[in-house]
C-alpha positions in Angstrom: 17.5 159.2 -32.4 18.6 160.7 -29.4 19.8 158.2 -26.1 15.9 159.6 -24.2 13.9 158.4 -27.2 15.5 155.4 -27.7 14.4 154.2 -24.6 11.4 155.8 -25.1 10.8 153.7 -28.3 11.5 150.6 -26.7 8.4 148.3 -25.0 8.5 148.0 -21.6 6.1 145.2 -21.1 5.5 141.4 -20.9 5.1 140.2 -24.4 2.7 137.1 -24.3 0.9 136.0 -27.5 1.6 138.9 -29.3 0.6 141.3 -26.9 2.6 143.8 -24.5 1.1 143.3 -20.7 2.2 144.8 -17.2 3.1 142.1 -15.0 0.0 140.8 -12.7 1.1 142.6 -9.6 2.1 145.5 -11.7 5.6 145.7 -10.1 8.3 146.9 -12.0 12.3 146.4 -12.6 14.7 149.3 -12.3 17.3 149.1 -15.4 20.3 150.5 -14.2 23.5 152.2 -15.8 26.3 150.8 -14.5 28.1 153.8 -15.5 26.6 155.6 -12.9 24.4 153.6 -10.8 21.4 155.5 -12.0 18.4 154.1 -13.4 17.6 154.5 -17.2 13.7 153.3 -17.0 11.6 150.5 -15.3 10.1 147.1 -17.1 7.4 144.8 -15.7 8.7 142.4 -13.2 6.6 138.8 -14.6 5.1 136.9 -11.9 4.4 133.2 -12.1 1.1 133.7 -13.2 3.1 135.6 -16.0 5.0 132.9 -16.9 2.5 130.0 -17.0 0.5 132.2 -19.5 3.4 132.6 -21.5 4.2 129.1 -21.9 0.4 128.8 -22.6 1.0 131.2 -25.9 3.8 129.2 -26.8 2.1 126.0 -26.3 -1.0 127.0 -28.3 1.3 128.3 -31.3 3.1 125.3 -31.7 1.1 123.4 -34.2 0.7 126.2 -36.7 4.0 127.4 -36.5 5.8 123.6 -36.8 3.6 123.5 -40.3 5.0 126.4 -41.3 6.9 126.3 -44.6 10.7 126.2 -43.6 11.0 129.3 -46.1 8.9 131.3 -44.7 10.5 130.9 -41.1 13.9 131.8 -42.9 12.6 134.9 -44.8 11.3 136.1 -41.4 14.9 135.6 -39.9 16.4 137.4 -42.8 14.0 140.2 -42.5 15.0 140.5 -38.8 18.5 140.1 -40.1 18.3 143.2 -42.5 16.2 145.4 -39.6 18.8 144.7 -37.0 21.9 145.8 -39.1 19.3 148.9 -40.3 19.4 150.1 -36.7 22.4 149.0 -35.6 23.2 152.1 -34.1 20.5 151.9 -32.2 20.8 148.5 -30.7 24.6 149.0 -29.9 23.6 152.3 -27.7 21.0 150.5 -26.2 23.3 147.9 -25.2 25.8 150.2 -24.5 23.1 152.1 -22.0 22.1 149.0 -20.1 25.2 146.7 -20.4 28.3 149.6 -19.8 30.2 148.3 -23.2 31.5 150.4 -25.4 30.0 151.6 -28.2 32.6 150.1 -30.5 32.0 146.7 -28.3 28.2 146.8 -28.3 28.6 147.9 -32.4 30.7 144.6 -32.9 28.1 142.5 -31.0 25.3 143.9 -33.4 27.6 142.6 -36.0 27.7 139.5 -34.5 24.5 139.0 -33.4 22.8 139.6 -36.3 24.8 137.0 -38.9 22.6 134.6 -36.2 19.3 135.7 -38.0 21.1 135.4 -41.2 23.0 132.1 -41.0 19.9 129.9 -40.0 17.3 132.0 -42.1 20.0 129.8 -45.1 19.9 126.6 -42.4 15.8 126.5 -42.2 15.3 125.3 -45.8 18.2 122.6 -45.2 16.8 120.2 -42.2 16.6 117.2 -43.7 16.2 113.3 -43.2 17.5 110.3 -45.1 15.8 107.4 -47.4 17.9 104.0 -47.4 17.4 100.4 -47.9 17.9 98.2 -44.9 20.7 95.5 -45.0 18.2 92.9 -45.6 16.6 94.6 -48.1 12.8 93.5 -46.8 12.5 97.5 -45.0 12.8 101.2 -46.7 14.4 103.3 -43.5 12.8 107.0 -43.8 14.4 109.1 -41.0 12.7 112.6 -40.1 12.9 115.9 -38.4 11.1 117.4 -36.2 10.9 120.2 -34.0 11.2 119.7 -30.5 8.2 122.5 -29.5 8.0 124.9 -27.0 11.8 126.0 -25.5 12.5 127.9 -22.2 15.7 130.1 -23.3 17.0 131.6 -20.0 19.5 134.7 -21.5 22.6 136.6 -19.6 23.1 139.8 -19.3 27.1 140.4 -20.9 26.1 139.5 -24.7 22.1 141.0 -24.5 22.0 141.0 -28.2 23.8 137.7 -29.1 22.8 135.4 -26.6 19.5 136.0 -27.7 19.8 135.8 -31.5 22.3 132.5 -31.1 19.1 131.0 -29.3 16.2 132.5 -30.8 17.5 132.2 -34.9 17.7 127.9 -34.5 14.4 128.1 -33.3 12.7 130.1 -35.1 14.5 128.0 -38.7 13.5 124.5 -36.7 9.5 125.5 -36.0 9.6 125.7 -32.1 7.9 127.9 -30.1 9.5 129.8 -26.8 9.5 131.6 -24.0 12.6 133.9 -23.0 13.9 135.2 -19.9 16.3 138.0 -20.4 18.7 138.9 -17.5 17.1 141.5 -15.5 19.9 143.9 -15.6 19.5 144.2 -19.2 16.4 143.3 -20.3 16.1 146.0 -22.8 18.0 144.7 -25.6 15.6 141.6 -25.9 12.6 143.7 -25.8 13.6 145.5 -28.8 14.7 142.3 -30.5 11.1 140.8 -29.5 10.0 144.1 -31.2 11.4 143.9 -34.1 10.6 140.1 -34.6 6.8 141.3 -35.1 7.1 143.6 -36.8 9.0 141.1 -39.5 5.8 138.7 -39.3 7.1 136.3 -36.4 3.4 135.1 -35.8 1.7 135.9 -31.9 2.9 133.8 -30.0 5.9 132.4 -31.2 7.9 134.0 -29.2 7.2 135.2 -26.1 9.0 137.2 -23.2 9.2 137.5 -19.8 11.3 139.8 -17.6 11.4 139.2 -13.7 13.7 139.6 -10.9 11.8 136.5 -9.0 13.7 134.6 -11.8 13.5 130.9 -9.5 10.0 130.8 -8.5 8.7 132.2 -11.8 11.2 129.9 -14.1 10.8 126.4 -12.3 7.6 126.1 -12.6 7.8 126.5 -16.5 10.5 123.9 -16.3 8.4 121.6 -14.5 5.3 121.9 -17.0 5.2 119.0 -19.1 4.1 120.5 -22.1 7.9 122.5 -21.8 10.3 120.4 -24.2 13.7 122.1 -24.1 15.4 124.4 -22.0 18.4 126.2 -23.1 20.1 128.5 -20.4 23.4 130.4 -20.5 25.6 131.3 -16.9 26.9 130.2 -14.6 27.7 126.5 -13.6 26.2 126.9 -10.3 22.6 128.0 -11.5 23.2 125.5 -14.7 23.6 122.4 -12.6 20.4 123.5 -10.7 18.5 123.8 -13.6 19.5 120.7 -15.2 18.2 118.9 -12.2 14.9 120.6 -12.0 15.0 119.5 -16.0 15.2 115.6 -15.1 11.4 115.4 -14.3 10.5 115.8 -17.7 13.6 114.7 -19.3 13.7 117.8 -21.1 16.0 118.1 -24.3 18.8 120.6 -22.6 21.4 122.4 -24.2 24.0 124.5 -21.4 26.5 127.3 -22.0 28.1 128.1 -18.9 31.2 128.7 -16.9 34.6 129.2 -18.2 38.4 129.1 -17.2 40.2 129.7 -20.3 43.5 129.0 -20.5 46.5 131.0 -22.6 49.9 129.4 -23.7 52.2 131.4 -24.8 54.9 129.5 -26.5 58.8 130.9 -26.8 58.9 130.5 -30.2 55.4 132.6 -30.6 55.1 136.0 -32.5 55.2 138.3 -29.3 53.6 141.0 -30.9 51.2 138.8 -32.0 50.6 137.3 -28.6 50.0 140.3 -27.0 47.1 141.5 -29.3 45.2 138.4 -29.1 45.2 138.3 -25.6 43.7 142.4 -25.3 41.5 140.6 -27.3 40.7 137.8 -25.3 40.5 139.4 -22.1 39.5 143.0 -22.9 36.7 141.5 -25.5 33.5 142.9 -23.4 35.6 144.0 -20.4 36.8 140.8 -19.3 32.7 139.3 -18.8 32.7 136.8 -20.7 32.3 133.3 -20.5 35.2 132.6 -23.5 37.6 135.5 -21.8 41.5 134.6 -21.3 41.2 133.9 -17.5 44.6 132.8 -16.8 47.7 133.7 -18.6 50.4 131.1 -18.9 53.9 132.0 -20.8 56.9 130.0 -21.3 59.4 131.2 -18.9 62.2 132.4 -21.7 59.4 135.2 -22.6 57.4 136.0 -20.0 58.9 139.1 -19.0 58.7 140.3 -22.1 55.0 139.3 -22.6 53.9 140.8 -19.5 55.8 143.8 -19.9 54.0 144.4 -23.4 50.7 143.2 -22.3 50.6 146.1 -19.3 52.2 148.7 -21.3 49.1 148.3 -23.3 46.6 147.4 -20.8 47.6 150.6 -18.8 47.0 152.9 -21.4 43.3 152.4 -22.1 40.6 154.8 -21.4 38.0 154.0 -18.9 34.2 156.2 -18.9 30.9 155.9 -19.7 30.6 153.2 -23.2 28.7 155.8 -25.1 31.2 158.6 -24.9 34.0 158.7 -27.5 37.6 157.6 -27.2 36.3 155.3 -24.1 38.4 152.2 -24.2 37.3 150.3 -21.6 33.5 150.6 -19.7 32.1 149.6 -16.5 31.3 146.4 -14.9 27.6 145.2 -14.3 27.4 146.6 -11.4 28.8 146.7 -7.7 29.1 142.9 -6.7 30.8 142.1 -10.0 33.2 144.8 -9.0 33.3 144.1 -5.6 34.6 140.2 -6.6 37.3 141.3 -8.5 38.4 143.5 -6.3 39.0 140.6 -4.0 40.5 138.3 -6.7 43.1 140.3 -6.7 43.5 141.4 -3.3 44.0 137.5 -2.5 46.6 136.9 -5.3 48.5 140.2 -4.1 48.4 138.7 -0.6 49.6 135.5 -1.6 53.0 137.4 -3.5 51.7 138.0 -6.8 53.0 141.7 -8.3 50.0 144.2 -9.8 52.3 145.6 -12.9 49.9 147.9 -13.8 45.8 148.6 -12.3 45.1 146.8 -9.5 42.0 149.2 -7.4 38.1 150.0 -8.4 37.9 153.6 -9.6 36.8 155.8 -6.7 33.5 158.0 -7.6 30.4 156.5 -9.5 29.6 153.6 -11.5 31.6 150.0 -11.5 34.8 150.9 -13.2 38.0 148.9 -12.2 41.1 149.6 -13.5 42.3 147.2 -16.3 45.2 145.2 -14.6 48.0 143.0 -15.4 49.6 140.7 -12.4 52.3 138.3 -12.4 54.1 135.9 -10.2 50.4 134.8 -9.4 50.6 131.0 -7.5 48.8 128.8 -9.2 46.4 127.6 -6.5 45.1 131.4 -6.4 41.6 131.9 -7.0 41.9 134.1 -9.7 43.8 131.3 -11.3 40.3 128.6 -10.6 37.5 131.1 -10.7 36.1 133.3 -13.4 37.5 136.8 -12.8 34.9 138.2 -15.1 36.5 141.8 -15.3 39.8 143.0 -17.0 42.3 141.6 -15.0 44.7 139.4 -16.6 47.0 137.3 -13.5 50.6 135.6 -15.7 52.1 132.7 -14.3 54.9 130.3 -16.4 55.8 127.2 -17.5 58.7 125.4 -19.0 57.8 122.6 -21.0 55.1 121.7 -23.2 53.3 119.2 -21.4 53.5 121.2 -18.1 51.6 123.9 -19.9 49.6 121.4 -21.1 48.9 120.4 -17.3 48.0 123.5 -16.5 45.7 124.6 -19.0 43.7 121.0 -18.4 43.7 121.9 -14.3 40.1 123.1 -14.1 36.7 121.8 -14.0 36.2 123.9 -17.1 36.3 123.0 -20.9 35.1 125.8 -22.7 37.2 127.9 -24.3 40.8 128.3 -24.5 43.9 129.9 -26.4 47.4 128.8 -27.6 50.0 130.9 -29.7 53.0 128.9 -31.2 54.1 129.0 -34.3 55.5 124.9 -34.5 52.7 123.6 -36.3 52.9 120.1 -35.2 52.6 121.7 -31.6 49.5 123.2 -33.0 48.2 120.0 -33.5 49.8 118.2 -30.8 48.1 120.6 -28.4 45.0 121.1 -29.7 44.5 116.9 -29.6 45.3 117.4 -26.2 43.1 120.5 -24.6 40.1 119.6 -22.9 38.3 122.4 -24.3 35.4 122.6 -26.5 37.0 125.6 -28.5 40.7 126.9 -29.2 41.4 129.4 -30.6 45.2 129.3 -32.0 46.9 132.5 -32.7 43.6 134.7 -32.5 42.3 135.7 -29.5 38.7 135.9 -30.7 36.9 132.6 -31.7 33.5 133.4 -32.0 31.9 132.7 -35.0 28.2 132.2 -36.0 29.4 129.5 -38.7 31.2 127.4 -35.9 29.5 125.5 -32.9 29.9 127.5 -29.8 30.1 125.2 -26.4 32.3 124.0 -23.5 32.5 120.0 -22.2 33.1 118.9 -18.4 31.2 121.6 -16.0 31.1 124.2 -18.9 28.2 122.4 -20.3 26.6 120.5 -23.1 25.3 121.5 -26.3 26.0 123.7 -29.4 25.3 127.3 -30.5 25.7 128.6 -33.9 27.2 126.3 -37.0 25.8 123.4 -38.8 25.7 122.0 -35.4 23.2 125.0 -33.8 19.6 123.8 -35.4 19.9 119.8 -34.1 19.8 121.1 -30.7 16.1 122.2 -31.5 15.4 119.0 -34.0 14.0 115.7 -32.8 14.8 112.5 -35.1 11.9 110.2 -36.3 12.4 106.8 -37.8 9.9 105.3 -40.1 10.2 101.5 -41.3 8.3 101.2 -44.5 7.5 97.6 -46.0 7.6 97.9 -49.6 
């Protein structure tokens, strides 16, 4: 299928109880390639009439769809598993259209975001309670799950694919209903997802999206609604803390996937060359936007040289262009703020003494393309070091000792993931116990995994994606006494 039809095939509607729907104004949203600035097609932009009757669909499935049979939830999921892989050509071109990725990036997230569908199609037929005796022997304890019902899922736009499946998949397996706001740069991907979902069986209703660029007055409101039970959102820490507090007037189960600082230690007695691929993994993995990217680089001072030296030699010689074109390394950025902030990110560390070793400017001419960059001698109160840089620049600082390293790594509001390459393993262990991280990745610089739980601690939120962990986040507990 050609790039024209794709789109083409793809719905450009609201979908609300099963049915595709212009927005109630009948404005529209520009999707945008950020390869060139151009716009690819339009969707309807939800209004908050939208989304009250989409939480209305959800609502009104939620009975039927909690009773049904956890295996035909999971046979749904694995159909939507086998159709995604089916067209995963598709998918990754769509995403690579919308998002800027490469097609080998957006062909790894299909990948990825599929094993979602599969992995809790197998965890739907396994919720279960317990049966025991109570101490006293005079009760029969009979514990129960439930799901929680109708879930906002607010999506980003970096992973459009995977961020939806990693929210949608434990839903679907637990019996809850919901409503899902993709990012309105990339709203496509979820359409097609949504698409495909119905055509597997996923019963009207069930799941329902909206697309809007009045994302606050259309989204609280939902929030607010006390028939709404859980939110789950992905972002930013800033729009995650408001959200949590609009959450508090219904006490809503919430589960929160947001900023990140990552941290990675480079140790002197690490394998070099395998130091420097995890880190192109790390911070090249989606062209540096993403919430688990290597944000700061710390190496001990006996190899730093070195480590930089190999890390630019290799960041310099990637290919920047369009994702869909072959023998493109390295895409675009979202679009022109995202570049625009990097830009100054590094400006501020350059002007504060730090040395660009390779990269450094935006590339002049159309689309958001910024040159991957490697800088060193960055201080470590410079904001590239204590913001998300989001882009593919990677600023290298050192250390000496252990626990400094240590130090700096745990310097940050953040906690959610981070990176350490030794090869002592009882300083694996020793600094592992003592990251403040809610993942770490040691000696690989990609930790994502639809068999682990995904989530950060302190202001990189709350919560679990993906493992064993993934499907409690959309169970409630009941406790039954029984007298025998």
């Amino acid at each position: 299928m050609n790039q024209k039809s794709l789109i083409e095939s793809v719905p450009k509607g609201l979908l609300i109880g099963g049915k595709w729907r212009e927005g109630g104004d009948g404005r529209t949203i520009a999707v945008e390639d950020p390869s060139s600035g151009s716009t690819i097609t339009q969707v309807a932009d939800a209004t908050v009439a939208d989304g009250r009757a989409a939480l209305d669909a959800a609502v009104a499935a939620q009975a039927e769809w909690a009773a049904t049979a956890p295996r035909d939830r999971g046979e749904i999921l694995r159909s939507a598993f086998e159709a995604i892989t089916k067209r995963a050509e598709e998918f990754a071109t769509l995403m690579s259209l919308e998002m800027g990725k490469t097609l080998a990036e957006s062909r790894g997230e299909v990948t990825y975001g599929a094993e979602f569908f599969r992995w809790f199609s197998e965890e739907a037929v396994r919720i279960s309670g317990r049966w025991s005796t109570a101490p006293n022997g005079a009760t029969r304890l009979l514990t129960m799950k439930k799901p929680v019902g109708p879930t906002l899922m607010i999506t980003p736009w970096n992973f459009p694919l995977a961020m939806g499946t990693r929210k949608v998949g434990p839903a679907i397996a637990a019996g809850c209903t919901m409503v899902v706001k993709p990012a309105s740069q990339t709203p496509l991907t979820m359409l097609a997802l949504a698409q495909v979902l119905a055509e597997c069986g996923l019963p009207d209703g069930v799941l329902n999206v909206i697309t809007t660029t009045r994302t606050g007055d259309v989204v609280e409101p939902i929030i607010r609604d006390p028939r709404l039970r859980k939110l789950t959102f992905t972002g930013s820490t800033a729009v995650g803390r408001r959200l949590v507090e609009q959450s508090a007037q219904q006490l809503l189960r919430v589960s929160m996937e947001l900023g990140g600082n990552a941290p990675f230690l480079v140790f002197d007695d690490a394998d070099l060359d395998r130091a420097v691929e995890g880190a192109m993994l790390a911070k090249m993995r989606n062209i540096g936007e993403a919430c688990t990217a290597a944000n700061r680089f710390y190496a001990h001072e006996d190899v730093v040289d070195e480590f930089a030296e190999r890390l630019a030699k290799r960041m310099g010689a990637l290919t920047l262009g369009k994702g869909t074109k072959k023998g493109v390394d390295v895409g675009p950025l979202i679009d022109a703020k995202a570049r625009d902030g990097v830009a100054e990110l590094v400006e501020h560390a350059r002007a504060q003494g730090a040395t660009v070793v390779t990269g450094g400017r935006p590339v002049p001419g159309r689309g958001y393309f910024y040159e991957p960059t490697v800088i060193t001698g960055v201080a470590k109160d410079a904001r590239m070091m204590t913001e998300e840089i989001f882009g593919p620049v990677a600023p290298i600082a050192s250390f000496r000792t252990e626990a400094e390293a240590v130090a700096l790594a745990n310097d940050t509001e953040y906690g959610l993931a981070s990176y350490v390459f030794t090869n002592d393993l009882g300083r694996m262990i020793r600094v592992a116990e003592a990251l403040q991280y809610g993942m770490i990745g040691v000696n690989q610089g990609i930790i994502s995994n639809p068999a682990a739980p995904f989530g950060g601690v302190k202001a990189s939120g709350f919560g679990r994606e993906g493992g064993f962990e993934g499907i409690e986040e959309y169970l409630e507990t009941t406790y039954v006494g029984i007298a025998p």
